[in-house]
Backbone as XML, in Angstrom:
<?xml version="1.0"?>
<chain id="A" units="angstrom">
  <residue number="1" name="UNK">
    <atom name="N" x="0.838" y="-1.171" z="0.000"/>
    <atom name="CA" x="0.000" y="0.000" z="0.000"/>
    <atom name="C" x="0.892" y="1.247" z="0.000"/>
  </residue>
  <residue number="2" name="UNK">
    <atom name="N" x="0.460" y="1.918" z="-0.873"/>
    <atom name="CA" x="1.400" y="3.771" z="-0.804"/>
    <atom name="C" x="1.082" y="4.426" z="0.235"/>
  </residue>
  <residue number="3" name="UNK">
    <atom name="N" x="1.818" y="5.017" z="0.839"/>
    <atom name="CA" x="1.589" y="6.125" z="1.286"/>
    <atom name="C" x="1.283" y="7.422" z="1.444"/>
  </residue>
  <residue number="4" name="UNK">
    <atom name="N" x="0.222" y="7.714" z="1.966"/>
    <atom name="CA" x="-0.553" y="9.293" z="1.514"/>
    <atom name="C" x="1.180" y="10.520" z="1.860"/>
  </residue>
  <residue number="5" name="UNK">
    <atom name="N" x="1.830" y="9.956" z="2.602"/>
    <atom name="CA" x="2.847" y="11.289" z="3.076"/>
    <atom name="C" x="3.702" y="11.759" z="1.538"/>
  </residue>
  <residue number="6" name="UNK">
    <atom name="N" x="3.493" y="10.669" z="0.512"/>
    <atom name="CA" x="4.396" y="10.488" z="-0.231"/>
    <atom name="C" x="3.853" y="11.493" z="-1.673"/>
  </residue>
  <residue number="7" name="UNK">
    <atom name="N" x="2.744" y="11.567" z="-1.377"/>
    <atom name="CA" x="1.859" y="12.421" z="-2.481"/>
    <atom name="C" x="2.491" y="14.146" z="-1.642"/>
  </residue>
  <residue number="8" name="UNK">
    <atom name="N" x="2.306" y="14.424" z="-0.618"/>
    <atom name="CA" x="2.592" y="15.757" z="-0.034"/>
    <atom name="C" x="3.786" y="16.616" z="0.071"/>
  </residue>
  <residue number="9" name="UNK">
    <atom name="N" x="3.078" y="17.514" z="-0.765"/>
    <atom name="CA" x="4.145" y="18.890" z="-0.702"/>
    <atom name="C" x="5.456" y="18.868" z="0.316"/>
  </residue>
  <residue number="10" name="UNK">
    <atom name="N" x="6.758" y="19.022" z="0.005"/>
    <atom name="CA" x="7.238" y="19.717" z="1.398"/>
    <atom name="C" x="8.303" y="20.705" z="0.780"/>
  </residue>
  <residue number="11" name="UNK">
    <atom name="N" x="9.085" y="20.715" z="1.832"/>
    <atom name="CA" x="10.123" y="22.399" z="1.092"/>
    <atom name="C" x="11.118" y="21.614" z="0.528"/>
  </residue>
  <residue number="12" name="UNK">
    <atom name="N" x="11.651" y="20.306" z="0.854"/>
    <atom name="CA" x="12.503" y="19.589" z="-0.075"/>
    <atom name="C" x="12.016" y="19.124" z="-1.108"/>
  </residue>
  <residue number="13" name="UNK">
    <atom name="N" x="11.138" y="18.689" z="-1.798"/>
    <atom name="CA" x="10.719" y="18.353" z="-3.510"/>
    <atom name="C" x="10.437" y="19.731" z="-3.756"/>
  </residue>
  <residue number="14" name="UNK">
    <atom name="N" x="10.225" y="21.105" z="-3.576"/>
    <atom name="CA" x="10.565" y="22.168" z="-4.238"/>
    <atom name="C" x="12.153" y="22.564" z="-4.829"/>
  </residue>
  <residue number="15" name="UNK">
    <atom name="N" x="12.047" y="23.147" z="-6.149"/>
    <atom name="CA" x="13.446" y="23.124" z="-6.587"/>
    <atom name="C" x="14.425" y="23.693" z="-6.026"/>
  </residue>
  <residue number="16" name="UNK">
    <atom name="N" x="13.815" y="25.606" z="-5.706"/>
    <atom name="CA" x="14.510" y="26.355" z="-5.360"/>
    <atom name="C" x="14.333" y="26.478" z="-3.956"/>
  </residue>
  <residue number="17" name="UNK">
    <atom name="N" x="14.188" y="25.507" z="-3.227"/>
    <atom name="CA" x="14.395" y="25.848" z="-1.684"/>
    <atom name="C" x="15.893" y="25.311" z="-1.317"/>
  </residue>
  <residue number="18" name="UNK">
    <atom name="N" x="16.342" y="25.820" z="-0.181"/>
    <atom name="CA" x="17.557" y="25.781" z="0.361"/>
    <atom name="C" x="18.963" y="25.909" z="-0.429"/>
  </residue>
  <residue number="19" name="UNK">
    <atom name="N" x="18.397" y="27.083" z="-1.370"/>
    <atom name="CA" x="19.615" y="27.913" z="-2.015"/>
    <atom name="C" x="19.765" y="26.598" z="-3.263"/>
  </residue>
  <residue number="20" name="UNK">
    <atom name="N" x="19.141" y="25.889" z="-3.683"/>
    <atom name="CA" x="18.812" y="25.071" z="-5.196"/>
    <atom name="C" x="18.562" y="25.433" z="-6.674"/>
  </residue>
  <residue number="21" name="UNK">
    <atom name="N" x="18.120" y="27.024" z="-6.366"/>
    <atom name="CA" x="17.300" y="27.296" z="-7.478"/>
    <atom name="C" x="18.386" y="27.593" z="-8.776"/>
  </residue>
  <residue number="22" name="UNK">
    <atom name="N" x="18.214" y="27.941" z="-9.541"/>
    <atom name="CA" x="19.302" y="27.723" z="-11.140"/>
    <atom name="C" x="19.890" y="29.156" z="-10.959"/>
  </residue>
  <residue number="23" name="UNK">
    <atom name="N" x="20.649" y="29.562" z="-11.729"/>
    <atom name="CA" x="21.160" y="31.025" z="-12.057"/>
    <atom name="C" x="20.082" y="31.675" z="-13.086"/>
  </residue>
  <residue number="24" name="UNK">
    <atom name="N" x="19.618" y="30.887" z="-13.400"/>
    <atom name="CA" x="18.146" y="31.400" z="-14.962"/>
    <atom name="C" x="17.235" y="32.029" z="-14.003"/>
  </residue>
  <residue number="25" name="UNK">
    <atom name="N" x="16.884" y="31.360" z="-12.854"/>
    <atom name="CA" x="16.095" y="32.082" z="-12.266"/>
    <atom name="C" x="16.319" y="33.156" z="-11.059"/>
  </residue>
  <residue number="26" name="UNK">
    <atom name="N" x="17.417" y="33.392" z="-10.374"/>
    <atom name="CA" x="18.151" y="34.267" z="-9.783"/>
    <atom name="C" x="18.563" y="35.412" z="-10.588"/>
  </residue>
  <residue number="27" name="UNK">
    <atom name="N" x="18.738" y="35.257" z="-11.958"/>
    <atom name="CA" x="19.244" y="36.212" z="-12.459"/>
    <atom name="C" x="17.905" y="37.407" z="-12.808"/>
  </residue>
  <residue number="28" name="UNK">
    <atom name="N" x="16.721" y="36.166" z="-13.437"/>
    <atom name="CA" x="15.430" y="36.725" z="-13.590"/>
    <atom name="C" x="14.932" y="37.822" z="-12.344"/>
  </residue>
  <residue number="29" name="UNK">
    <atom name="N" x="15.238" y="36.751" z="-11.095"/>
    <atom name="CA" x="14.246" y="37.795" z="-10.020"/>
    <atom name="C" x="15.108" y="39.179" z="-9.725"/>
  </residue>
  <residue number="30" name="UNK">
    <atom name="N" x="16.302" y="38.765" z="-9.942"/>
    <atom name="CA" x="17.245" y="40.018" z="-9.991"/>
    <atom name="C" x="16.684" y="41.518" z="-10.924"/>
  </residue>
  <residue number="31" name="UNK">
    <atom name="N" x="16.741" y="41.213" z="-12.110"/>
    <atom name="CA" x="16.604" y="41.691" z="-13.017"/>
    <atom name="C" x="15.386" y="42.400" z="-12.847"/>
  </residue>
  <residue number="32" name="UNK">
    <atom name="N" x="14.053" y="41.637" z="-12.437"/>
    <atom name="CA" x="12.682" y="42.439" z="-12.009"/>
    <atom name="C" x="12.735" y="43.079" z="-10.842"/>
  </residue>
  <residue number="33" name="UNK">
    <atom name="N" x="13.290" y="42.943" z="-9.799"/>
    <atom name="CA" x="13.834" y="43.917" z="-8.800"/>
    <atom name="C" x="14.679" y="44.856" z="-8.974"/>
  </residue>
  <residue number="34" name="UNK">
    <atom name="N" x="15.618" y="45.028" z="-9.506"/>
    <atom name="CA" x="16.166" y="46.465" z="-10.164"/>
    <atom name="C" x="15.214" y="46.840" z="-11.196"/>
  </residue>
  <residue number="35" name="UNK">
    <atom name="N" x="14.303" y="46.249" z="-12.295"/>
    <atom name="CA" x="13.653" y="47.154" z="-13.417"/>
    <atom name="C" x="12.597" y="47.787" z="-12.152"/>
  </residue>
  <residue number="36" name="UNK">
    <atom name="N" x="12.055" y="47.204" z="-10.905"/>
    <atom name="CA" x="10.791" y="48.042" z="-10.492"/>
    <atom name="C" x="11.572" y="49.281" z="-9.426"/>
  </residue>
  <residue number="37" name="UNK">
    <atom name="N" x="12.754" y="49.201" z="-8.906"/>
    <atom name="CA" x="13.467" y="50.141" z="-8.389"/>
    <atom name="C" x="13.662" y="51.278" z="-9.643"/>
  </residue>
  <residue number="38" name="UNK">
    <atom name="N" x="14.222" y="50.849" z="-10.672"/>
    <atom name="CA" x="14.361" y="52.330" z="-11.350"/>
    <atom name="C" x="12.878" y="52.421" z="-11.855"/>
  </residue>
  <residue number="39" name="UNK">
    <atom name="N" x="11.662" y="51.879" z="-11.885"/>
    <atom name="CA" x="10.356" y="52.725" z="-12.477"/>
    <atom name="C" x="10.249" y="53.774" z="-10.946"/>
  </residue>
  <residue number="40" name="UNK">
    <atom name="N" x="10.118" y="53.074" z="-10.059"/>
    <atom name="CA" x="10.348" y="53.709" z="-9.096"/>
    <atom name="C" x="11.123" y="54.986" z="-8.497"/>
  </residue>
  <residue number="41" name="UNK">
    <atom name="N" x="12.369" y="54.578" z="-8.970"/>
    <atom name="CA" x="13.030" y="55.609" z="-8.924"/>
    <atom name="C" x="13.044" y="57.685" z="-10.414"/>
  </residue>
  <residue number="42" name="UNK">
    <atom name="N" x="12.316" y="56.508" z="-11.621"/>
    <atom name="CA" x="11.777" y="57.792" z="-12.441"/>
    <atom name="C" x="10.289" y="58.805" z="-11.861"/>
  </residue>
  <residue number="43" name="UNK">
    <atom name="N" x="9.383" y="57.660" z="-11.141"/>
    <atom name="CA" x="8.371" y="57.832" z="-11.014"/>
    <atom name="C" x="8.598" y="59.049" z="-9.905"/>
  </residue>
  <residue number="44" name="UNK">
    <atom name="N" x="9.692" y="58.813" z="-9.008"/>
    <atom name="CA" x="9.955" y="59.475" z="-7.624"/>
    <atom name="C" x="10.688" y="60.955" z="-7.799"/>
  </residue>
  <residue number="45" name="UNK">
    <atom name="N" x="11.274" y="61.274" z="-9.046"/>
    <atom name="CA" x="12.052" y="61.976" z="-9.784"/>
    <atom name="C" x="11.199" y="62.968" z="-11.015"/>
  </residue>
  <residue number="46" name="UNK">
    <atom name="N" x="9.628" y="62.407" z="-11.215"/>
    <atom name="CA" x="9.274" y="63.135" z="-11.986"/>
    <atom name="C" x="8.268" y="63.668" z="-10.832"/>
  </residue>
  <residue number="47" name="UNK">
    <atom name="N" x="7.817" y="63.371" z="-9.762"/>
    <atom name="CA" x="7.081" y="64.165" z="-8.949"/>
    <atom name="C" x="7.823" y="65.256" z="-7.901"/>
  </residue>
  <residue number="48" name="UNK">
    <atom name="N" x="9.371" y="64.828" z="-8.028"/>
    <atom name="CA" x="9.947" y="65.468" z="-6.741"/>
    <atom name="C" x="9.946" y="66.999" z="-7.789"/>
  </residue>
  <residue number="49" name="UNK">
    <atom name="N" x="10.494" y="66.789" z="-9.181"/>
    <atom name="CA" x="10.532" y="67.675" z="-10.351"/>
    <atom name="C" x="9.474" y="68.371" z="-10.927"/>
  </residue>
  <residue number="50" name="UNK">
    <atom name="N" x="8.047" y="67.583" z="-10.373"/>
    <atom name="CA" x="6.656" y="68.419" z="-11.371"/>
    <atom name="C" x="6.624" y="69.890" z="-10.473"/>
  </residue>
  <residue number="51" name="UNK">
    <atom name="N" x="6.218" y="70.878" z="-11.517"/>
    <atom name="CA" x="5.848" y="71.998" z="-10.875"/>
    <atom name="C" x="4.198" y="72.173" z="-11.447"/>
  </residue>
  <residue number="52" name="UNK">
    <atom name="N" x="3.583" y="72.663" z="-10.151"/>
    <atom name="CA" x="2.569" y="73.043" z="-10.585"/>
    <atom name="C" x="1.873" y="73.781" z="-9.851"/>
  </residue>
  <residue number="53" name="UNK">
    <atom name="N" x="0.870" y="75.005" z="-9.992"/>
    <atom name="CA" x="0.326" y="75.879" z="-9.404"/>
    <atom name="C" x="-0.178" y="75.574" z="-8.381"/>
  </residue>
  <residue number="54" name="UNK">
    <atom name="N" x="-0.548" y="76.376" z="-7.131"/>
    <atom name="CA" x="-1.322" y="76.319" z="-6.406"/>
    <atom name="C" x="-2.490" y="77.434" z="-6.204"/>
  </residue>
  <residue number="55" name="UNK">
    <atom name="N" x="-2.316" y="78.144" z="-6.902"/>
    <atom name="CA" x="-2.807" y="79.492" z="-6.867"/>
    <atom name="C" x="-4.499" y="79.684" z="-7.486"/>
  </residue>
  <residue number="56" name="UNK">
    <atom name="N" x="-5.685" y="79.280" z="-6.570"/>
    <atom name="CA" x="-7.061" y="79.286" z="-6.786"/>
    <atom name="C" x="-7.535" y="80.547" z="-6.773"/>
  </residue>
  <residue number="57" name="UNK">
    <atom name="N" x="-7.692" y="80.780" z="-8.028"/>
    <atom name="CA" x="-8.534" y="82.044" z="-8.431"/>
    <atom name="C" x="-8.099" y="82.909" z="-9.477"/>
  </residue>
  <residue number="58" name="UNK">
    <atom name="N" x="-8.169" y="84.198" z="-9.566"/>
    <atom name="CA" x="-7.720" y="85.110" z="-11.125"/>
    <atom name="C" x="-7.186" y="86.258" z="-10.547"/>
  </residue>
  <residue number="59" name="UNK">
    <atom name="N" x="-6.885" y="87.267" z="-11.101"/>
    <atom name="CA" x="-6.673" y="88.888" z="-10.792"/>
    <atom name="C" x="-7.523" y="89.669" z="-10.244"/>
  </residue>
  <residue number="60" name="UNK">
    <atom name="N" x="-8.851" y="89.202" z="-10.997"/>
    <atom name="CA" x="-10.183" y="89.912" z="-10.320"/>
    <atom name="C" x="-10.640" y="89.371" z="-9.356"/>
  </residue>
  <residue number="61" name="UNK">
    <atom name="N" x="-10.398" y="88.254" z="-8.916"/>
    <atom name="CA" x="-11.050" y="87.409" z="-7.742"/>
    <atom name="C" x="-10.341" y="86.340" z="-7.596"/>
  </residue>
  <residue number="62" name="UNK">
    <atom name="N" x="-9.838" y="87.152" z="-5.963"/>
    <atom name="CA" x="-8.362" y="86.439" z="-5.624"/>
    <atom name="C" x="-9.376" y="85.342" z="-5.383"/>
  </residue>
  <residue number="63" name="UNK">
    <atom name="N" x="-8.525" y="84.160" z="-4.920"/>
    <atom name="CA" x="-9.214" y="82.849" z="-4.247"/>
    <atom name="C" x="-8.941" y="82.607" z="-2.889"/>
  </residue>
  <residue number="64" name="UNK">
    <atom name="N" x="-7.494" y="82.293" z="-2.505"/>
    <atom name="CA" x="-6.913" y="82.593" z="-0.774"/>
    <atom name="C" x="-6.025" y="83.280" z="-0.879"/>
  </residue>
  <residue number="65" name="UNK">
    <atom name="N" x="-6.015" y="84.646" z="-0.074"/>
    <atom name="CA" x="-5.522" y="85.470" z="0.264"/>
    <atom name="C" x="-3.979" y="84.540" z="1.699"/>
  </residue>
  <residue number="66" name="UNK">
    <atom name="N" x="-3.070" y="84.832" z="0.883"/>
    <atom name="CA" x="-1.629" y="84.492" z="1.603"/>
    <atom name="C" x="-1.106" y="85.111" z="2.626"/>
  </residue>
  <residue number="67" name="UNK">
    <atom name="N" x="-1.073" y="86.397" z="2.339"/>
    <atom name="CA" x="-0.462" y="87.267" z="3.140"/>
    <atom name="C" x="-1.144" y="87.362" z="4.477"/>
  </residue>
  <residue number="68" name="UNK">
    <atom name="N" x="-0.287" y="87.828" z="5.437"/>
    <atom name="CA" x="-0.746" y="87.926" z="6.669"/>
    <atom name="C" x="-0.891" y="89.564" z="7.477"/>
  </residue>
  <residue number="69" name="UNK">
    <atom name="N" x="-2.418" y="89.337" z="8.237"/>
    <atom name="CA" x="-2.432" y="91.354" z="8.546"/>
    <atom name="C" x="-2.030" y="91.103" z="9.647"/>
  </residue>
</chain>
C-alpha cells in the first residue's frame, strides 16, 4: 500500500528551496527587482521635479488670500 505522506508537498521536492534554485532564475528575479526600483526611482524623480500651481482664483477674484495682517 502507498503512502498518503508520499503524495505531499514539502520544502525539499521544491526546486529552489535551500539555495537550489538555477542562475536562470536568480538572475530573472534580480533583473525584475532592479527594473521596479528604477520605475520607481523615475516615477519618484518626476514628482519630486513636477511643478505646478497652487494658486485658486484670477486677478479679479483672488481665491486665498496668503499674506498675513
Amino acid at each position: 500500500m502507498k503512502s498518503n505522506m508520499d503524495d505531499e508537498l514539502s520544502l525539499d521536492k521544491i526546486d529552489d528551496y535551500n539555495g537550489n534554485e538555477s542562475k536562470e532564475k536568480r538572475n530573472t528575479v534580480r533583473l525584475v527587482v532592479i527594473g521596479i526600483l528604477l520605475v520607481g526611482a523615475v516615477f519618484a524623480y518626476l514628482r519630486y521635479n513636477s511643478s505646478y500651481d497652487d494658486y485658486v482664483g484670477t486677478q479679479e477674484a483672488p481665491g486665498i488670500v496668503t499674506t498675513k495682517k
